[in-house]
FIROTI-871781 format. One record per residue: x, y, z of N, C-alpha, C in turn. Coordinates in steps of 0.001 Angstrom, whole numbers, padded with zeros to 6 digits, always signed. Example, Ala and Ser with C-alpha at 12.3 -4.5 7.8 and 13.67 -1.06 7.14 Angstrom:
<nodes>
+013190-005690+007800+012300-004500+007800+013200-003300+007800
+012850-002250+007080+013670-001060+007140+012900+000030+007870
</nodes>
This chain:
<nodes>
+165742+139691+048946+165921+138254+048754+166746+137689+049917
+166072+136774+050129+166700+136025+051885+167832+134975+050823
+169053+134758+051754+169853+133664+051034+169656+132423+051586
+169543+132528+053408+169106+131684+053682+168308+131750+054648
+167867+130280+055844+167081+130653+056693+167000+131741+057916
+168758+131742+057999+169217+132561+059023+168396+134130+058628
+169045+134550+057515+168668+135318+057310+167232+135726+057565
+166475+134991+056787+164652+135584+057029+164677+135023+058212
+164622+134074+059611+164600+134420+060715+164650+135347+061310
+165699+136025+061001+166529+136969+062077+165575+138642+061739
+164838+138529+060308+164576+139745+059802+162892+139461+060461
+162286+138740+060224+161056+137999+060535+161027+138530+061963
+162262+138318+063042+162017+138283+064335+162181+139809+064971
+162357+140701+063837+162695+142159+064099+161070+142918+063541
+160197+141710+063003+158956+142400+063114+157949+142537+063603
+157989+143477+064398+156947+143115+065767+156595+144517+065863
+155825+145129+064714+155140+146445+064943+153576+146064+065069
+153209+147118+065960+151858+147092+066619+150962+147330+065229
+149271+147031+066077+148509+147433+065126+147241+147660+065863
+146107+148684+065162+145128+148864+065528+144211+148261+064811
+144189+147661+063673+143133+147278+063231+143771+145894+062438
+142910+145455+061686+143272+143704+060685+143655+144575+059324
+143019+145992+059033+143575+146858+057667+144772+145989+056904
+146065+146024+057653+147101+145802+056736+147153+144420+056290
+146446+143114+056897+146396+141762+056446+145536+141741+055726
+144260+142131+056321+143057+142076+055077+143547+142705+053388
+144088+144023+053480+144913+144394+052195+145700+143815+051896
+146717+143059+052323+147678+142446+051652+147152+140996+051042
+145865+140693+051695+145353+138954+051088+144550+139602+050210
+143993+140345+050286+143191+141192+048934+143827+141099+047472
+145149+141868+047875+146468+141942+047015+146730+140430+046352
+146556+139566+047248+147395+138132+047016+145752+137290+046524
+144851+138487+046464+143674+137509+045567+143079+136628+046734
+142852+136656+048045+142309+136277+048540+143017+134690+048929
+144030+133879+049089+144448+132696+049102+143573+131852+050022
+143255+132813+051081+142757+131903+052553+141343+131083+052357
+140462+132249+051437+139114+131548+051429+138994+130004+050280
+140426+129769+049913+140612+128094+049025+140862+127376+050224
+140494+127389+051915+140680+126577+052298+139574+126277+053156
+139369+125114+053668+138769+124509+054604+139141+124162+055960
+138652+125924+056795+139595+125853+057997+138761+125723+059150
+138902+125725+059913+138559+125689+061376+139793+126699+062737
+139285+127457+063099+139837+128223+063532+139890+128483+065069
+140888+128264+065961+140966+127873+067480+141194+129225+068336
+140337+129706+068685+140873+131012+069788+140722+130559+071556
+141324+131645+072146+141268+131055+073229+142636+131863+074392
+141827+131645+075314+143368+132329+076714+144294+130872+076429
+143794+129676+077349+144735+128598+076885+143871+127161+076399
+144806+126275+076094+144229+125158+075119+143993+125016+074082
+144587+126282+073447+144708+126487+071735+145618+125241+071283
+146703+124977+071735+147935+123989+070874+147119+122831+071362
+146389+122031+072534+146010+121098+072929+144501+120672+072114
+143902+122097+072018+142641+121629+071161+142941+121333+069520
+144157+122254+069150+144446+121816+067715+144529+120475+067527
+145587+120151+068438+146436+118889+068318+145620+117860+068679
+144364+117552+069194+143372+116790+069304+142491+116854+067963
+142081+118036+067536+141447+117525+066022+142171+116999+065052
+142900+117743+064970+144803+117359+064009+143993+115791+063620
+144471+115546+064646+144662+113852+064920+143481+112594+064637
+142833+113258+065244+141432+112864+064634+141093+112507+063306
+141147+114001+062787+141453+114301+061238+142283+113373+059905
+143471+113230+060760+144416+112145+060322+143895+110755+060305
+143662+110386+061461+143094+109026+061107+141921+108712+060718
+141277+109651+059874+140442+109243+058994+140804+109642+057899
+141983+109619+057923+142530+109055+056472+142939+111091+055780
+142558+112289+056314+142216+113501+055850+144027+114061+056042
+144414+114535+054693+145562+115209+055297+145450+117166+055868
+145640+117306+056966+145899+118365+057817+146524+119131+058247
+146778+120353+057603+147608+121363+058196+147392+121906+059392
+148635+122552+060382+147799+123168+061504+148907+124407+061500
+148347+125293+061883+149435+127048+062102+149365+126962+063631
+150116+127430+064409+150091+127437+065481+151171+128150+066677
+151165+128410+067373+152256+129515+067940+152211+129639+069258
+153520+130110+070103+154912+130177+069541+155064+128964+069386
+156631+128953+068665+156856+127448+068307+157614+126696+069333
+157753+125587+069633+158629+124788+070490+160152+124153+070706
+159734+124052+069407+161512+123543+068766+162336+124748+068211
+161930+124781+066573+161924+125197+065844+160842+126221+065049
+161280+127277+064385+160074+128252+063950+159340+127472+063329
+160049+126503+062116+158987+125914+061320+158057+124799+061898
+158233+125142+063489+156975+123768+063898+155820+124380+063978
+156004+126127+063662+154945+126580+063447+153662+126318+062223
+154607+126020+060776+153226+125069+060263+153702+124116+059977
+152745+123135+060020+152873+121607+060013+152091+120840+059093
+152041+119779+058327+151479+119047+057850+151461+118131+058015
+150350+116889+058371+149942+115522+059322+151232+115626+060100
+151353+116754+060898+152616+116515+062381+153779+117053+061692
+154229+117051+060129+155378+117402+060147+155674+119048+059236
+156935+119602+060277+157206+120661+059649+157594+121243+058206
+157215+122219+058100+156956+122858+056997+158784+122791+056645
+159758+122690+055843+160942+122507+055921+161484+123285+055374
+162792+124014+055559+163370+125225+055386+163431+125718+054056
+163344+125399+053259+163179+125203+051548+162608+125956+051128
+161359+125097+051720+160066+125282+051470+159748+126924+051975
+159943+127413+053437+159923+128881+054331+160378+129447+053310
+161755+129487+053217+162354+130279+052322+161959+130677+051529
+161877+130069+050555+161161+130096+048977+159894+130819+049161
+158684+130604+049563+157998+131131+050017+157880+132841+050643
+158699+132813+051509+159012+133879+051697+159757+135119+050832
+160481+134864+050198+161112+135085+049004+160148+135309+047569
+158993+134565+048027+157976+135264+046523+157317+136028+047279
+156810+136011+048175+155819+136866+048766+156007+138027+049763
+157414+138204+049792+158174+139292+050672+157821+140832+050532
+157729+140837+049244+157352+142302+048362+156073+142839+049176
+155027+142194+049140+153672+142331+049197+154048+142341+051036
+154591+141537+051566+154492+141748+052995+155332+143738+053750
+156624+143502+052881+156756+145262+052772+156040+146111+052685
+155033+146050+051414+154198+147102+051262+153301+147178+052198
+152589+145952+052881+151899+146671+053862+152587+146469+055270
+153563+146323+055847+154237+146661+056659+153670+145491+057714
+153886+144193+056976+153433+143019+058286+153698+142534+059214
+153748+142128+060195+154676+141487+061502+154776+140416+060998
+155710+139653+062454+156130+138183+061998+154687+137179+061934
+153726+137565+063109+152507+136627+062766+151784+136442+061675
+151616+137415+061069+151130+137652+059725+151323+137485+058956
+153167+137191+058946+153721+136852+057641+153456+135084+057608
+153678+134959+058687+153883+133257+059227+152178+132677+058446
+151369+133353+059227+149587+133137+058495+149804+133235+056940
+150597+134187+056493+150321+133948+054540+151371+132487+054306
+152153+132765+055169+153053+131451+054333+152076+130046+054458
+151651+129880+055655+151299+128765+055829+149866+128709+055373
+149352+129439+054374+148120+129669+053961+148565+128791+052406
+149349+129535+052134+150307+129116+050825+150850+127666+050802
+151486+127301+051664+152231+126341+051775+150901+125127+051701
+149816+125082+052767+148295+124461+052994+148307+124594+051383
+148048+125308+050489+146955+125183+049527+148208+124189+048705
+149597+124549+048850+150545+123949+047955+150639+121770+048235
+150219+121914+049510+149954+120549+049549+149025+120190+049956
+148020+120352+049375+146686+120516+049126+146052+119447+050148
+146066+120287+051440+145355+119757+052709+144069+119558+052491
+142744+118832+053136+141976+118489+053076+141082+119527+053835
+142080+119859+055102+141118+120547+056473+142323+121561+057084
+142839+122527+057061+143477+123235+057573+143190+124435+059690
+143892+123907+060389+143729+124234+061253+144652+125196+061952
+143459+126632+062012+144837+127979+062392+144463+128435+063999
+145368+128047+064761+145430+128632+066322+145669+130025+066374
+144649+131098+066666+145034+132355+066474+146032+132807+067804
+146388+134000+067352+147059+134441+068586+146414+134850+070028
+147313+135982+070193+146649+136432+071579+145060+137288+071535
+144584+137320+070984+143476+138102+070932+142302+137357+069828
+141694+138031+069346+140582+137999+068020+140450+138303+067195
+139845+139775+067430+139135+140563+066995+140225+141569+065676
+141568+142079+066618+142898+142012+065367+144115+141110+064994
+143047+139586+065452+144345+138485+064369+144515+138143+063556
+145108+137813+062494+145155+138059+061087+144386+136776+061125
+144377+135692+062121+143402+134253+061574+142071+134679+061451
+141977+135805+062183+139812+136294+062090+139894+136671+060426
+140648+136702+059308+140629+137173+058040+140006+135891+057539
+139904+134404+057688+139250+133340+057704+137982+133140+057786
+137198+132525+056777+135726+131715+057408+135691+130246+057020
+136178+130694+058953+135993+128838+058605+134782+128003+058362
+134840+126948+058857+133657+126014+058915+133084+126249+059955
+133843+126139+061195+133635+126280+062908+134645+126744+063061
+134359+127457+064429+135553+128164+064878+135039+127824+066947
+136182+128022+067466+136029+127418+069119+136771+129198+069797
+136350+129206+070899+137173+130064+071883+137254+128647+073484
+138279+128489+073352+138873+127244+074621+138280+127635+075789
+138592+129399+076249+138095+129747+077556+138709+130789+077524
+138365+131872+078556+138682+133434+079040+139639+133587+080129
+140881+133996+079958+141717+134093+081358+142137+135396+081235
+142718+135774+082489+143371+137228+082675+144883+137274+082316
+144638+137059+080730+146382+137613+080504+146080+138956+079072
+147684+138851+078659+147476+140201+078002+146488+140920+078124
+146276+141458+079378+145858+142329+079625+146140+144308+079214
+147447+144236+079044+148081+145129+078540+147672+145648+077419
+146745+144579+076213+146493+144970+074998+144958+144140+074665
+144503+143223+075560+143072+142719+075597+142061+143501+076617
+142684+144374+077557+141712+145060+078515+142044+143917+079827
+141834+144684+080935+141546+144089+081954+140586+143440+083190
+139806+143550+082110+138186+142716+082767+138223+141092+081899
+137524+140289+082881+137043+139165+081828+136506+139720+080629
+135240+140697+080858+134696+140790+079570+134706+141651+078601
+136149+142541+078768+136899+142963+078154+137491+141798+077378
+138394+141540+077901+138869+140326+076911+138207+138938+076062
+137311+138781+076838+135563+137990+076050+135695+138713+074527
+135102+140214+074649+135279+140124+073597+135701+140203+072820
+137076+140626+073055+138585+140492+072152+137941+139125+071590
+137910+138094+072008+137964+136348+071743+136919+136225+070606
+135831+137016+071596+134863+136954+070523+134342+137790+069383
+135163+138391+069146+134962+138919+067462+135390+138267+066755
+136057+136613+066872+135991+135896+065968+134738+135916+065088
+133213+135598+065850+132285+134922+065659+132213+135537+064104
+131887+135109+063480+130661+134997+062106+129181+135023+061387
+128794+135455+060430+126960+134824+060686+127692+133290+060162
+126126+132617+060667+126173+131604+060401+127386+130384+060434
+128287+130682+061816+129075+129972+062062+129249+129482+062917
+129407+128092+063789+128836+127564+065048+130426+128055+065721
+130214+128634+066964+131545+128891+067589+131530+128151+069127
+132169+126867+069269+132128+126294+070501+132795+126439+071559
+132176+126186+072425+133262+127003+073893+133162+125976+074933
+134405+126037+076199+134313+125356+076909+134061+126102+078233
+133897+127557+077984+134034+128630+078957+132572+128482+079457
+132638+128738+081439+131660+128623+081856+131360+129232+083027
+132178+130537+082913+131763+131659+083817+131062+132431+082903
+129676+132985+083766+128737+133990+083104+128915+134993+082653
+129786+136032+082946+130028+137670+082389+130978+136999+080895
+131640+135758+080790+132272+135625+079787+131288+135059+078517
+130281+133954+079006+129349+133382+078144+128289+134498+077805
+128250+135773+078750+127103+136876+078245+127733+137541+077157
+128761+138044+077443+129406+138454+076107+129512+137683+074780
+129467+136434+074691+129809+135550+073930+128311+135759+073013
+127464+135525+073903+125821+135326+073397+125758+136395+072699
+125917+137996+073059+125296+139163+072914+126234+139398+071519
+127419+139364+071617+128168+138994+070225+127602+138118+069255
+127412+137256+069148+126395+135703+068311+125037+136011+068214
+124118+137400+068765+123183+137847+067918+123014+138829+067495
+124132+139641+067763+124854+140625+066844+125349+140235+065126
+126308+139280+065345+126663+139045+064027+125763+137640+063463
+124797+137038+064163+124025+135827+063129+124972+134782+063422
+125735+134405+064727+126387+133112+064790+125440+132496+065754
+126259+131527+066488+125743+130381+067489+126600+130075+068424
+126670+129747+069583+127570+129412+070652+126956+127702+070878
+127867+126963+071221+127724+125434+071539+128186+125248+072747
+127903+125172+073838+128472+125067+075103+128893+123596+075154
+130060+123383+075502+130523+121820+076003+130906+121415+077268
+130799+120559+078162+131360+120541+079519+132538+119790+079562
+133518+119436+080938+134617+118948+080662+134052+117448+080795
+134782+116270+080163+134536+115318+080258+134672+114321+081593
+133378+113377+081626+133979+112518+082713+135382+112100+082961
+136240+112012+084126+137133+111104+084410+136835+109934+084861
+137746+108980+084359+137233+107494+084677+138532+106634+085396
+139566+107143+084777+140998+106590+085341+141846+108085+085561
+142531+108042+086443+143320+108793+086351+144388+108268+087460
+146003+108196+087692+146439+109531+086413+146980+108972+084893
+146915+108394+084877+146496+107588+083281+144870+107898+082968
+145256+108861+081911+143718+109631+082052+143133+109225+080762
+141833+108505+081828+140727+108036+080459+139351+108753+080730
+138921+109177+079936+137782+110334+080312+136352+109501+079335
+135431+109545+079570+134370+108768+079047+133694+110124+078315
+133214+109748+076775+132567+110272+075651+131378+109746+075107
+130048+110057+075279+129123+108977+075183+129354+107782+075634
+129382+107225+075060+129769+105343+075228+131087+105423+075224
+131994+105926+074283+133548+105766+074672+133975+105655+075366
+135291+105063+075393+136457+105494+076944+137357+105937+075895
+137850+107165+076267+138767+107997+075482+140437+107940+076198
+141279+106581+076292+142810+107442+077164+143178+108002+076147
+143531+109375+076696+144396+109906+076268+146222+110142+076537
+146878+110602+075163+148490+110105+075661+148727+111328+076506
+147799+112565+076734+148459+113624+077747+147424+113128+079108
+148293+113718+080242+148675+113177+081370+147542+114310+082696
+147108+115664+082164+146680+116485+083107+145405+116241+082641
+145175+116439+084159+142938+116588+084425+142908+117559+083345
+143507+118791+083297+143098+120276+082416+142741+119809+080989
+143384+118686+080950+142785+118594+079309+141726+117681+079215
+140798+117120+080028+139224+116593+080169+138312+118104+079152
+138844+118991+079407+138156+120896+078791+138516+120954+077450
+140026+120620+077487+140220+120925+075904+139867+119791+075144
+139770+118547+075778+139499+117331+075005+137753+117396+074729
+137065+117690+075416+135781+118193+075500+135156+119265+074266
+136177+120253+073934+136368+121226+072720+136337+121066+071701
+137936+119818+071663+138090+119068+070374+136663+118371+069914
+136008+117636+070820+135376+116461+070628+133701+117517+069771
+133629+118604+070242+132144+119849+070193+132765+120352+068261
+133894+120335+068132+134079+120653+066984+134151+119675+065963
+134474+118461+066148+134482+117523+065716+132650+117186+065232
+132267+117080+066493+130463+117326+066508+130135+117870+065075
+130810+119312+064941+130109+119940+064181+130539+119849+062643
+131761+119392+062896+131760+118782+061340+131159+118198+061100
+131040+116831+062061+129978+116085+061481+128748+116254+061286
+128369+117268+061559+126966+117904+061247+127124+118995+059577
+128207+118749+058943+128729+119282+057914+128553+118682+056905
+128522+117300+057364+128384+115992+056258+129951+115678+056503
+130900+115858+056942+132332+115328+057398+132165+114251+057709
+132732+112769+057448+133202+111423+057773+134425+111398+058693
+133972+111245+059882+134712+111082+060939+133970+110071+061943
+134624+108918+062068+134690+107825+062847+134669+107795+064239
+133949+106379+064882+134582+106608+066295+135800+106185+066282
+136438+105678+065563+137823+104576+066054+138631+105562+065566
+138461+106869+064224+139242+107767+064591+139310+108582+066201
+137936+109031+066242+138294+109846+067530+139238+109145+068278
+138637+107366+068592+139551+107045+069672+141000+106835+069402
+141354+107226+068506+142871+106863+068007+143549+108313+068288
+143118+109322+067985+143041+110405+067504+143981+111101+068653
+143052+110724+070032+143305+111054+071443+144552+110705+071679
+145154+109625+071404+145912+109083+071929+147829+109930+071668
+147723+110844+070806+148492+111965+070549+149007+112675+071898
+149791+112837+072242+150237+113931+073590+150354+115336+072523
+150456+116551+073518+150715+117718+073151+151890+118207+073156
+152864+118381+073246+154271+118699+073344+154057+119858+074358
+154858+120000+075330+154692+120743+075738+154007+121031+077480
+152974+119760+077566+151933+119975+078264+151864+118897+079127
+152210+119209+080357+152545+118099+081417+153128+116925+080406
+154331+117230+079880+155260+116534+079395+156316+115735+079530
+156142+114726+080070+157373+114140+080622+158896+114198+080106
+159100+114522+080292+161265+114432+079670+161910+113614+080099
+161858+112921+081278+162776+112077+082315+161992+111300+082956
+162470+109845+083377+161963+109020+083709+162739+108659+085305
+163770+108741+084976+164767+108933+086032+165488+109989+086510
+165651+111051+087049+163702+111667+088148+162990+111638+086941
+161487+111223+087689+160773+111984+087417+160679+113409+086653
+160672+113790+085601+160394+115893+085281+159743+115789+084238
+159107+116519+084429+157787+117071+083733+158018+118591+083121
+157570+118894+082288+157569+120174+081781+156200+120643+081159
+155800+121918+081544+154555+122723+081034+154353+123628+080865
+153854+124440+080026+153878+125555+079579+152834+126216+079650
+152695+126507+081064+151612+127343+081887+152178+128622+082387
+151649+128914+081558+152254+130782+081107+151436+131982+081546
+150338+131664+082052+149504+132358+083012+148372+131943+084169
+148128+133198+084842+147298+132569+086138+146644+130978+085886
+145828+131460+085000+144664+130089+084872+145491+129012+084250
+146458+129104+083786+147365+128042+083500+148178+127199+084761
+148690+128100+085517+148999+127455+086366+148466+127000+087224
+147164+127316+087690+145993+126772+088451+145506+125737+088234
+145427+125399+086705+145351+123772+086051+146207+123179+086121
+147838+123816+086189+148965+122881+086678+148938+122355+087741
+148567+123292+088761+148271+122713+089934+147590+122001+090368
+145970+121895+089884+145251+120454+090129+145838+119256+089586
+146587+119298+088857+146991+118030+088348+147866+117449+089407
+148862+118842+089553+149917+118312+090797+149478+117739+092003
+148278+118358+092311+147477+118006+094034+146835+116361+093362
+146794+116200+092048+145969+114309+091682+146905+113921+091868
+148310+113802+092223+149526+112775+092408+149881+112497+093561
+149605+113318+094403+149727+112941+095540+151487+112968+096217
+152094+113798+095401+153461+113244+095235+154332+114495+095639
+155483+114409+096509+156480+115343+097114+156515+115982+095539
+156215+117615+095456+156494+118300+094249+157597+119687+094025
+158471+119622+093353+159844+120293+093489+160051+121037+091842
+159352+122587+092282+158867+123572+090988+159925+124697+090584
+160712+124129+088977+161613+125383+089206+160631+126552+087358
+160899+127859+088023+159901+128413+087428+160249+129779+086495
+160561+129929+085529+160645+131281+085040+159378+131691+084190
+159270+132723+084284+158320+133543+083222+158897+134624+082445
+157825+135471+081438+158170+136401+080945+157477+137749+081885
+158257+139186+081727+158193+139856+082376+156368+140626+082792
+155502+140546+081804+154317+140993+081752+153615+140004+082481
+153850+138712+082852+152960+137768+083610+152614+138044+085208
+151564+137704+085659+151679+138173+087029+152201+136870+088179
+153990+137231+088272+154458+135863+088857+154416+136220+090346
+154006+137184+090899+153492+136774+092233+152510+135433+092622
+151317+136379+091702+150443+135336+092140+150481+133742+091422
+151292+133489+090333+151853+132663+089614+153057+131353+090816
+153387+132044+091650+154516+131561+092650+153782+131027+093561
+152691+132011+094028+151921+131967+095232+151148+130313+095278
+150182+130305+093751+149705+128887+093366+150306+127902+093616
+151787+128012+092984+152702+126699+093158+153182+126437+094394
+153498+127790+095047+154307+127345+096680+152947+126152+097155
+151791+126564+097178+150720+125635+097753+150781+124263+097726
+151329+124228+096493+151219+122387+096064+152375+121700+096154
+153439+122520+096640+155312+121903+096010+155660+122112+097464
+156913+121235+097571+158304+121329+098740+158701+122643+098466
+159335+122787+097395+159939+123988+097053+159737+124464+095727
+159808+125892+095549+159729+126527+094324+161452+127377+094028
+161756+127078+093307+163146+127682+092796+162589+128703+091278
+163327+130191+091507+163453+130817+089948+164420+130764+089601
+163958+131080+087805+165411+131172+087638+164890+132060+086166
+166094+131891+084873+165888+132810+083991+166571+132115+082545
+165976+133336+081760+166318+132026+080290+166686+133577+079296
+167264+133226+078279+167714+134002+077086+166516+134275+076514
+165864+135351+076784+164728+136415+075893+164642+137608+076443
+164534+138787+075834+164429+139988+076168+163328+140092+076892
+162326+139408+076584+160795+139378+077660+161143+138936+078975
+162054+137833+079484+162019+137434+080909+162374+138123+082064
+161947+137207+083031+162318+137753+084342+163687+137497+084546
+164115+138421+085363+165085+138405+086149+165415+138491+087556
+166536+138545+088481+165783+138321+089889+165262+139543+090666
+165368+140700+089930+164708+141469+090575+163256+141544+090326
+162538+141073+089355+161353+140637+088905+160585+139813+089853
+161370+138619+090560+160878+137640+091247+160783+138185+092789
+159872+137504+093871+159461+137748+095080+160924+137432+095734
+161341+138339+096825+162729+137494+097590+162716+136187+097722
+161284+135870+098553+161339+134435+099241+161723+133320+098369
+161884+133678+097018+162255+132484+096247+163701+132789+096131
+164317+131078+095910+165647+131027+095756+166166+131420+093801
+166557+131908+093750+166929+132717+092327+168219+131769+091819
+168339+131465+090294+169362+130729+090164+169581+131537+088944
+170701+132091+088169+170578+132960+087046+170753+131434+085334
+171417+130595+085768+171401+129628+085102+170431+128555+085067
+169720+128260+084694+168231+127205+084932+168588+126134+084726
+170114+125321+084079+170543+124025+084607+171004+123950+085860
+171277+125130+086398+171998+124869+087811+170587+124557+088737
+169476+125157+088552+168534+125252+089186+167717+123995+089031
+167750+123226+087826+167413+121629+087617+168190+120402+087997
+169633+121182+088347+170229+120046+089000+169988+120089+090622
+170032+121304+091191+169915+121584+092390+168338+120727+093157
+167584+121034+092276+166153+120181+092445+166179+118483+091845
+166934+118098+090925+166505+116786+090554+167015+115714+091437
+167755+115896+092671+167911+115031+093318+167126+114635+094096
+166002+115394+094612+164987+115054+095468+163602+113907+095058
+163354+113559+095983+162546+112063+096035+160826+112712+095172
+160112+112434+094198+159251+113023+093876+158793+113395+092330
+157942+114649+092375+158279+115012+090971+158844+116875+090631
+159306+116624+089549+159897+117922+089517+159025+118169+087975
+158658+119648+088235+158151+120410+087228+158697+121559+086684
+159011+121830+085696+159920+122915+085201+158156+123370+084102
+157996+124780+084890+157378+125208+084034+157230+127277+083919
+156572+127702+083758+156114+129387+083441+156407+129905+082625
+156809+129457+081047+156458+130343+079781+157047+129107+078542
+156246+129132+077525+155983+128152+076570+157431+128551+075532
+158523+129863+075919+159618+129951+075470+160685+129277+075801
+160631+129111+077650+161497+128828+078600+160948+126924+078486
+159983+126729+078351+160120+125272+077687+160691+124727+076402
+160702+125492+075771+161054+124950+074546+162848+124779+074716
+163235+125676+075363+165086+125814+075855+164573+124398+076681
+164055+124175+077850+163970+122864+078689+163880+121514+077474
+163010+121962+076613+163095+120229+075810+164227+120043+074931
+165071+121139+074641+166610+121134+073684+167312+120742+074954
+167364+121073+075910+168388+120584+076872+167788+119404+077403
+166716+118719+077761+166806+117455+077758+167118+116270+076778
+166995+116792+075557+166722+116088+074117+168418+116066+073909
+169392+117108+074474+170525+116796+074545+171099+115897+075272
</nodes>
């Protein structure tokens, strides 16, 4: 019995045992009678654009009136922004309690913290009896406890070279990590549009009796106030990078397919819908400098950071930490291209870098306010970005 939140935090964050197969979730929802299949989910996989494609249907969803849960990970603020209902967190009470009935059953089969987080917020969804529930899986597919789901639709965003360590190190190695989501008879939409990744995708989808929906990224029409055209629409949206024309493109293919569900969804929702930013994601914090924050946490992440940076046209001043498994050579290499200067630095997690981690040529700061003050005086924009942990410390210290 947890007394309080501290407590199940702190025990929650000490569970991080491996696994080879979905065995111990599938048994434990067995155990718990199956909770997941009382919902009406839609399920987001993907290298990146998981939190950006949620948070675009989310919204959607909402303004047509539908109330919406979303699971989603890591968290930004707070753990409990991990589930949410129409935007707001699940509240400590509520975790607790929760956790506290269903703790037993998570012992016996020996669950991690993701897993536990997926039953609560499975629970919590049915307890305020969401309309449409939306679960961002983790790093993989094929063993995430969200593939225990059939949804309605399910998306893979796109294929990048990370966790490699535990997805394989080919694209289509990791393809099909993504894609053992698929299902029979379940439309799975993608925005991915390199071939060894879409062959895998196909050869999977007539294996198991699904379907692949290919979507492209959307026109730009304004930028950098970005309005991207949707059929007849003009869609602005409240986030700020070209990269999300792909994920907005995603949202919009799943949306599609509800409505091919018999789902009532509007245009004046969609266009409202958009208008949501992502937390997180070319995020502004400061107006005076200029700073931006993003949570481009691998190669292909930061490569989309970077086109955005080269649309501004603007003196760019990058201070950068990651976690230790990322590849921040070539992560540094991207940004030196587009910026004045790149500064590292380092943040409180056992995963990060430190300066022996980082290339010499960068200037190393062991404190990352010293390293944001050292940069915010310059004429331009400043970006604080390389791991979606080391942002979340950046938006508590600006928010202070």
């Amino acid at each position: 019995m947890y007394i309080n939140i501290d407590d199940l935090l702190n025990d929650l964050y000490k569970r991080t045992a491996s696994k080879s197969d979905r065995s111990r979730i599938h048994n434990a929802l067995a155990t718990l009678n199956n909770p997941h299949f009382n919902l009406k989910a839609i399920q987001i996989a993907g290298t990146n654009g998981k939190g950006s494609t949620t948070n675009y249907v989310a919204h959607i969803l909402m303004e047509e009136g539908y109330t919406v849960g979303t699971f989603t990970s890591p968290h930004l603020i707070v753990h409990n922004d991990r589930i949410r209902v129409n935007g707001v967190n699940i509240c400590d009470d509520d975790l607790l309690r929760l956790a506290n009935t269903y703790m037993p059953v998570f012992d016996e089969y020996g669950l991690n913290m993701f897993e536990i987080d997926f039953i609560l917020a499975i629970y919590y969804f049915l307890e305020q009896n969401v309309d449409y529930a939306i679960f961002e899986a983790g790093m993989g597919g094929r063993l995430d406890a969200t593939t225990e789901l059939n949804p309605l639709v399910c998306c893979i965003t796109n294929i990048g070279m990370d966790h490699i360590q535990f997805l394989g190190d080919t694209l289509e190695a990791i393809a099909y990590e993504k894609a053992c989501i698929l299902k029979p008879n379940i439309r799975c939409v993608t925005s991915e549009n390199k071939k060894e990744c879409l062959d895998v995708f196909e050869k999977q989808a007539m294996e198991v009796g699904a379907s692949i929906k290919m979507v492209k990224p959307l026109e730009v029409v304004e930028y950098p106030n970005l309005k991207l055209r949707y059929h007849d629409l003009d869609l602005v949206l409240g986030d700020v990078a070209l990269y999300q024309r792909y994920n907005a493109a995603t949202a919009l293919g799943i949306i599609e397919e509800l409505r091919h569900l018999g789902i009532n969804i509007s245009d004046g929702s969609i266009i409202e819908g958009f208008k949501y930013p992502w937390a997180g994601r070319f995020e502004k914090v400061s107006k005076e400098p200029n700073i931006y924050v993003d949570g481009a946490h691998n190669d292909e992440g930061i490569k989309a950071l970077c086109e955005t940076i080269k649309a501004y046209h603007m003196p760019t001043y990058i201070v950068f930490a990651a976690l230790k498994d990322k590849p921040v050579d070539c992560m540094l290499e991207e940004l030196r291209k587009v910026s004045e200067e790149v500064v590292v630095t380092t943040f409180e997690n056992k995963r990060a870098s430190h300066k022996e981690d980082y290339p010499n040529a960068y200037q190393f700061f062991e404190d990352y306010t010293k390293a944001i003050e050292y940069l915010k005086t310059k004429k331009g924009l400043l970006i604080i970005t390389g791991s979606l942990y080391f942002v979340s410390l950046i938006k508590d210290y600006f928010k202070e």
